[in-house]
C-alpha positions in Angstrom: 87.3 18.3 30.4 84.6 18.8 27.3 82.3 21.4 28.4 80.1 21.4 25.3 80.5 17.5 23.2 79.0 14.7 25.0 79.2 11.1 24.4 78.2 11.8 20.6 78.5 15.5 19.6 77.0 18.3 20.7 73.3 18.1 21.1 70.6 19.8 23.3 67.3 20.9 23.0 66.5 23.7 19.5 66.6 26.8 20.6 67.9 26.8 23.9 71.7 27.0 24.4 73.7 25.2 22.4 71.3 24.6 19.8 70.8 27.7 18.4 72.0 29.4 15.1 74.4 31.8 17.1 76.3 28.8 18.6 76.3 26.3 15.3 77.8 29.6 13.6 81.0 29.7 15.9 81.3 26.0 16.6 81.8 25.6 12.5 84.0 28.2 12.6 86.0 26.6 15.4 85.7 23.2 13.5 87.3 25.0 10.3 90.0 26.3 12.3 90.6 22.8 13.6 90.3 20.5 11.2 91.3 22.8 7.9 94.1 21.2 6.4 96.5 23.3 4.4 95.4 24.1 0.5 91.9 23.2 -0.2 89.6 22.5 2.5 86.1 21.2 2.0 83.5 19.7 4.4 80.3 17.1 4.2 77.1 18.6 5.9 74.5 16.1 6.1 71.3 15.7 8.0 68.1 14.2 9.1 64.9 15.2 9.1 64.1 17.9 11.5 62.8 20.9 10.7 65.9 22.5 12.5 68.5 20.9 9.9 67.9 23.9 7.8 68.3 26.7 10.4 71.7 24.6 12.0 72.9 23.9 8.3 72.9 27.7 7.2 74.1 28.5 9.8 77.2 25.9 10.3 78.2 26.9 6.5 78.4 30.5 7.7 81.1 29.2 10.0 82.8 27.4 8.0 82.5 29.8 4.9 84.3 32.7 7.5 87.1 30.2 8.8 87.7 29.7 5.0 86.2 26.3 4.4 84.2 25.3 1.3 80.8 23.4 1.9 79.3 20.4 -0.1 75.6 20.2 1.1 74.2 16.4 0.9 70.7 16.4 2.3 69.0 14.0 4.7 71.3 11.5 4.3 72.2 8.6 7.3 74.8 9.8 9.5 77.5 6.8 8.2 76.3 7.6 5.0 78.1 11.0 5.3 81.1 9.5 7.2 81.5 7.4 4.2 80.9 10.5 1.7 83.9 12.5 4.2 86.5 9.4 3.4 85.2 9.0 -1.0 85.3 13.1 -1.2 88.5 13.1 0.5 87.2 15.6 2.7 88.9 17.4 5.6 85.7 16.4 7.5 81.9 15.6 7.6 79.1 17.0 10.2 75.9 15.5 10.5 72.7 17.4 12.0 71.3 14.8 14.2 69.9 14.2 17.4 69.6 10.4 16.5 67.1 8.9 18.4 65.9 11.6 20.6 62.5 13.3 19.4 61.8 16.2 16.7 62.7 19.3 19.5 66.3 18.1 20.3 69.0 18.1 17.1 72.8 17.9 17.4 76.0 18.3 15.5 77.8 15.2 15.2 81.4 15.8 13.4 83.2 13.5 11.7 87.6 14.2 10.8 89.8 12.9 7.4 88.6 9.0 6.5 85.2 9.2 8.2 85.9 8.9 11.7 85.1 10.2 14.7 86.8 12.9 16.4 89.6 11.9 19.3 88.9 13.7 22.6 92.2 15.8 21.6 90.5 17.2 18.6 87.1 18.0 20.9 88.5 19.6 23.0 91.0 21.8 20.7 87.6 23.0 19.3 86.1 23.7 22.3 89.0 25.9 22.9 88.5 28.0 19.9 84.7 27.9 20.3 84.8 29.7 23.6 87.4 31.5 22.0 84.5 32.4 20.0 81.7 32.4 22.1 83.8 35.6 24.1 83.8 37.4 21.0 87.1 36.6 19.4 85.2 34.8 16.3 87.7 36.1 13.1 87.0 36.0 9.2 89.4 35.1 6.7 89.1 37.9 3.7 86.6 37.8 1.3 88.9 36.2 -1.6 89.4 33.1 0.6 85.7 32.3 2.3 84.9 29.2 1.9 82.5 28.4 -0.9 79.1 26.1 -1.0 77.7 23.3 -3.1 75.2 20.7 -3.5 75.7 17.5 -4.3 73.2 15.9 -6.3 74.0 11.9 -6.8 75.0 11.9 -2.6 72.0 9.1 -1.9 72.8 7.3 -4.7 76.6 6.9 -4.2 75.6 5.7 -0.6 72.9 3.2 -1.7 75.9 1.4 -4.4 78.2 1.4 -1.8 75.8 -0.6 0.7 74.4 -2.9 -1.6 78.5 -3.9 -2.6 77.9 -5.4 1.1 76.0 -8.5 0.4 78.0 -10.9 -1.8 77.7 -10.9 -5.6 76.8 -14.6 -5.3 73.8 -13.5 -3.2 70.8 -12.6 -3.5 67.9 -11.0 -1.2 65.2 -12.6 -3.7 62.4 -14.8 -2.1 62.6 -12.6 1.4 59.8 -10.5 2.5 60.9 -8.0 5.0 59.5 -4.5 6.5 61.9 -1.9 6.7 60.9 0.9 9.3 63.0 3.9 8.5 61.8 6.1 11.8 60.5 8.8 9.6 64.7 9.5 9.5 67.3 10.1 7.6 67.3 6.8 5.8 63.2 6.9 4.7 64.2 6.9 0.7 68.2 5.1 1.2 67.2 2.4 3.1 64.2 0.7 1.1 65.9 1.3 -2.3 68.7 -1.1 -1.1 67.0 -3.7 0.0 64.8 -3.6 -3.1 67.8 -3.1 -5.6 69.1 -6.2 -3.8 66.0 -8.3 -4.5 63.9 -8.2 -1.6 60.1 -7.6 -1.1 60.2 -4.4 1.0 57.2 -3.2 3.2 58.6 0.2 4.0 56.9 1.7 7.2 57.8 5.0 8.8 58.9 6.7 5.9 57.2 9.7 5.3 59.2 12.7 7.1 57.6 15.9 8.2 59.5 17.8 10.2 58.4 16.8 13.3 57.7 12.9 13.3 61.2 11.6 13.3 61.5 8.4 16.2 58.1 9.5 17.1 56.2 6.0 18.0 58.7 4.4 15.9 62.2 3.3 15.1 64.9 1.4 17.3 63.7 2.7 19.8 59.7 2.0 19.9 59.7 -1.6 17.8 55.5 -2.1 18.4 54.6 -1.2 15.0 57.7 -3.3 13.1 56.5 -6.1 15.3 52.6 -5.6 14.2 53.9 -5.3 10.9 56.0 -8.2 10.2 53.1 -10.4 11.8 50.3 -8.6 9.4 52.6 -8.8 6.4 53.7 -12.6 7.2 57.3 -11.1 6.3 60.8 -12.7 7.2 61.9 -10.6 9.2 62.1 -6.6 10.7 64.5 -3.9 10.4 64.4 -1.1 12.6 66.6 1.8 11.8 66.6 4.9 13.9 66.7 8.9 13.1 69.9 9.2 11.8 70.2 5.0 11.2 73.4 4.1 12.9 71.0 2.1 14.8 70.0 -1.1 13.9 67.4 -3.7 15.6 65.3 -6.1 14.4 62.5 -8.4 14.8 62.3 -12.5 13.5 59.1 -14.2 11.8 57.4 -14.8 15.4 57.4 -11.2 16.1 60.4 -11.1 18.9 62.6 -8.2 18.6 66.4 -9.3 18.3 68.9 -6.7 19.5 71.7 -4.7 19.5 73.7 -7.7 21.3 72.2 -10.7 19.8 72.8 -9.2 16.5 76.7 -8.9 17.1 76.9 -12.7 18.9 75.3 -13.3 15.2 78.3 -11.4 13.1 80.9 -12.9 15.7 79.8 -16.4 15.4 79.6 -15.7 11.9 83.1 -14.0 11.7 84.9 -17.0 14.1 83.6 -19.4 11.3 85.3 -17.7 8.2 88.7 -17.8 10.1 88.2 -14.3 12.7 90.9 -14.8 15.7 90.2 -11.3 17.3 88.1 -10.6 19.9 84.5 -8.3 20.5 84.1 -5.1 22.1 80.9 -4.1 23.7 80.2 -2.0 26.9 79.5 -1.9 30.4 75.6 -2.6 29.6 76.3 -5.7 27.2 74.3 -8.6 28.2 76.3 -10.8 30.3 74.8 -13.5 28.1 76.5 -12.1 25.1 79.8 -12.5 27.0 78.8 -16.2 28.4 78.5 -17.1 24.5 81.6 -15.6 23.3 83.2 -17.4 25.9 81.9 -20.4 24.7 83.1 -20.2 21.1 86.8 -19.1 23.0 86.1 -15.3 21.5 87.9 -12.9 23.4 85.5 -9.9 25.1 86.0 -6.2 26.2 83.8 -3.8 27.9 84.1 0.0 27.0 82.0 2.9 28.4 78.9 3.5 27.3 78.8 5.0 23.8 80.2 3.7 20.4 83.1 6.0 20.2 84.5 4.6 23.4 83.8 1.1 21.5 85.7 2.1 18.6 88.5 3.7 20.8 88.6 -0.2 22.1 88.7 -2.0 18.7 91.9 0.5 17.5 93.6 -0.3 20.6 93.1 -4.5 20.6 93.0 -4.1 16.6 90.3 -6.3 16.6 87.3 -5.9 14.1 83.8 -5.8 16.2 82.3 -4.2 18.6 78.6 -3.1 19.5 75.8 -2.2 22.1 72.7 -3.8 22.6 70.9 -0.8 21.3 72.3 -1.4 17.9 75.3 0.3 17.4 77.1 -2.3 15.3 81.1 -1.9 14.5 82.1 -4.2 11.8 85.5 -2.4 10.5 86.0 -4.7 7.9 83.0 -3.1 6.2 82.1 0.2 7.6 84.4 2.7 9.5 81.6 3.7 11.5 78.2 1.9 13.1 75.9 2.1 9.8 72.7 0.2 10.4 71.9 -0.5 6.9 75.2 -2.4 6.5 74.9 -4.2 9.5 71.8 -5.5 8.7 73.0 -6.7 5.3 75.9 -8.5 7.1 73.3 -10.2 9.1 71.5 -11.3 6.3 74.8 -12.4 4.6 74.7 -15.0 7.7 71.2 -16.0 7.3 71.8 -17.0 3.5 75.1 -18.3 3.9 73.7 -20.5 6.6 70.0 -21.3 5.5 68.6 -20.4 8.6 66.2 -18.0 9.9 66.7 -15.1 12.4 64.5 -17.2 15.2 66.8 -20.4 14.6 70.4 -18.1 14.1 69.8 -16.2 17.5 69.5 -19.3 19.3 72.9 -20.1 20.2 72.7 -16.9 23.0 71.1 -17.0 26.2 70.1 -13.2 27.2 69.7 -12.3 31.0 66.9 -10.5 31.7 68.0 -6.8 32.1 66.3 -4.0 33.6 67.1 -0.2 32.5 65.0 2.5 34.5 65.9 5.9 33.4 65.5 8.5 36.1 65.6 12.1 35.4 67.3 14.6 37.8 67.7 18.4 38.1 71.4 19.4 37.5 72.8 21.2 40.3 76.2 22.6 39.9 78.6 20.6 42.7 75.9 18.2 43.4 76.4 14.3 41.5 73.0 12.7 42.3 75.5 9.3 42.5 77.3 10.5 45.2 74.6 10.5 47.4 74.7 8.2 50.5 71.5 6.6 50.2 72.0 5.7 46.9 75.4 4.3 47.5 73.3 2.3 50.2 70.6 1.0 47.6 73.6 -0.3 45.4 75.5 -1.9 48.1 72.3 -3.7 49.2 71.0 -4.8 45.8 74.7 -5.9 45.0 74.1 -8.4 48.3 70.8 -9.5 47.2 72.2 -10.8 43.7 75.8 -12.4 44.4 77.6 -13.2 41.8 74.4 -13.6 39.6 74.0 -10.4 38.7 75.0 -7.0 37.8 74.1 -3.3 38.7 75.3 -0.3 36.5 74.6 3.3 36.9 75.7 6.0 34.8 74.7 9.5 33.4 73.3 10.1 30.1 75.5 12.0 27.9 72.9 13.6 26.1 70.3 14.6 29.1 69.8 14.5 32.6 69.3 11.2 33.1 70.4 8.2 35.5 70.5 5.2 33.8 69.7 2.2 36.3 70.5 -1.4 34.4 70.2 -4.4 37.4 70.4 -7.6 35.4 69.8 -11.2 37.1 69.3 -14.5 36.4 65.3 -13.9 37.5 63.4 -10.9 35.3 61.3 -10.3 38.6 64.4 -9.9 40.8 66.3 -7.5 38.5 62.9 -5.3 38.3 62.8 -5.1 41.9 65.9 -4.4 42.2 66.6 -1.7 39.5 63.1 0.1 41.2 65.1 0.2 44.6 67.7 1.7 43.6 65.6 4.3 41.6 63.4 5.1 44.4 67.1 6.2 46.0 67.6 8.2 42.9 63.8 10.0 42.9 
């Protein structure tokens, strides 16, 4: 069992174990030791904005440096963006300093092996190994002619930016459309508007003046308000929503309505069955069971992973088909990207639009969303003690599963990131699934 990576890397509040300089030392140390592949060995840092990036990136290439592993330093970069620059470099692996969507005070270490994917759970937990390994003071140092060396590299952004705007086909063109592009005060805030400019697009950029501690705050995936006021003020086309480290992608139509996550990938999939796709679509245990009803309909096979967009991909390698997602915008298209990368998703949505002269209001008519509630209630961790195991709650399920039949579904499951119970009830009636999520929260309080 992983004691220290979650659902996606290591992450935690800055300063408090694991996120502090001591730990990200020994766990790139650990990673070297792992992932160091005989003769040279280099690996990708990356980051986003936080003012923590440069504590946790010193202190990660001290690691690596004493494990023998050379360094190339990229910047704030998105976190595909360096998953990409681990496969072009040829690279024995890429981390990213993220906490993604959380606020400014959390950050993470996300790490990336050979061709820009994710680490298996073998590899996790081979590093955990050697980190506590480390942690218990058996940390070694290769001698001083074979530490690892550090670099810079200065054209990073620019690599990534060619590379997503070879995305959109050469016949097409983003000309004529206005849209707003909020970058979450992230790791995209410079990427992500030069693309859609370079492609031809008016761009009212939003969001994109980092400072350290305004990342996701009030803005993003994850807080669309402003996008929404925004695309409305400007009279724009549409809204893209990207979020701290932008492997999230949502976005909003003319009228103002936000499109998600789920709607999104029923747009690629309908768009993918059309051009001759015969796989199927991965999403997870809190995909909209309309996304599934539509899939159905267009006789498009559908999977559901746990919760998290490694166990997604996991999914798509075993079935071999090509896309997967969540409704909070992790989009898989592996036919473009080997990891979710919101600025490429969003260009593969806007390949559909153009190819099919529609707008994003018309396009996203063809699936019927339940309404879904999600309540997240926090808990304190107690060591023997799972808050879902508790026979009232098992009670409020078994009851709410009563009330809605056949009409509806409940999930409950932990955050892998903080101490938090997710409660989704979806049902055919909004008011019914609020009532019904609250009930079962009320257990959880």
């Amino acid at each position: 069992m992983r004691k220290y990576f979650g659902t996606d890397g290591v992450r935690g509040l800055v300063g408090e174990f694991p996120m502090t300089p001591d730990f990200a030392m020994k766990l790139g140390w650990a990673a070297g030791q792992v992932l160091g592949a005989e003769g040279i060995k280099e690996v990708i840092i990356g980051k986003d904005t936080r003012a923590s990036g440069y504590m946790l990136e010193s202190a990660l290439e001290a690691g690596f440096s004493a494990a023998g592993v050379n360094v190339a330093l990229v910047g704030p970069l998105p976190t595909p963006a360096v998953s990409y620059l681990t496969s072009t470099f040829r690279a024995d692996a890429g981390v990213v300093i993220s906490a993604s969507h959380n606020p400014f005070h959390d950050n993470g270490i996300k790490i990336f092996g050979q061709g820009g994917f994710k680490l298996t759970d073998v590899q996790e937990q081979e590093i955990e190994r050697l980190l506590h390994t480390a942690i218990e003071g058996g940390m070694t140092c290769v001698s001083s002619e074979l530490l690892g060396k550090a670099r810079r590299v200065d054209d990073a952004a620019g690599r990534y930016i060619e590379y997503c705007k070879a995305n959109l086909p050469g016949h097409l063109s983003l000309s004529g459309l206005k849209v707003v592009v909020d970058s979450a005060n992230g790791a995209a805030y410079k990427v992500a508007p030069a693309v859609y400019r370079e492609l031809g697009a008016t761009v009212v950029s939003i969001h994109d003046q980092p400072n350290g501690v305004n990342i996701n705050a009030g803005c993003g995936a994850t807080a669309m308000e402003s996008l929404r006021a925004a695309v409305l003020q400007h009279e724009a086309d549409l809204g893209i929503a990207l979020d701290g480290d932008a492997d999230r992608l949502m976005m909003v139509d003319h009228t103002g309505s936000v499109v998600d996550g789920d709607e999104l990938l029923f747009l690629l999939a309908k768009d993918a069955k059309a051009s001759g796709y015969t796989g199927g679509v991965v999403g997870t245990q809190m995909s909209n069971l309309g996304l599934e009803q539509a899939l159905a309909a267009m006789e498009v096979p559908f999977k559901r992973a746990k919760v998290g967009d490694r166990y997604v991909m996991e999914q798509l390698k075993a079935t071999g088909w090509r896309l997967g997602g969540e409704g909070s915008g992790h989009l898989l298209s592996l036919d473009h990207a080997s990891t979710g990368d919101a600025i490429i998703a969003s260009l593969r949505v806007l390949t559909c639009l153009l190819q099919q002269e529609a707008t994003l209001f018309v396009a996203k008519q063809g699936m019927h969303k339940l309404p879904q509630t999600l309540i997240n209630v926090r808990y304190i961790a107690v060591e023997g003690i799972d808050p879902l195991e508790s026979e009232q709650v098992k009670a409020a399920v078994a009851n709410v599963e009563t009330e809605l039949g056949d009409s509806g579904r409940v999930l409950l499951r932990k955050s892998g990131t903080e101490p938090l119970i997710r409660v989704m009830v979806e049902a055919v009636d909004a008011e019914q699934a609020t009532s019904c999520a609250e009930k079962i929260a009320a257990a959880l309080a």
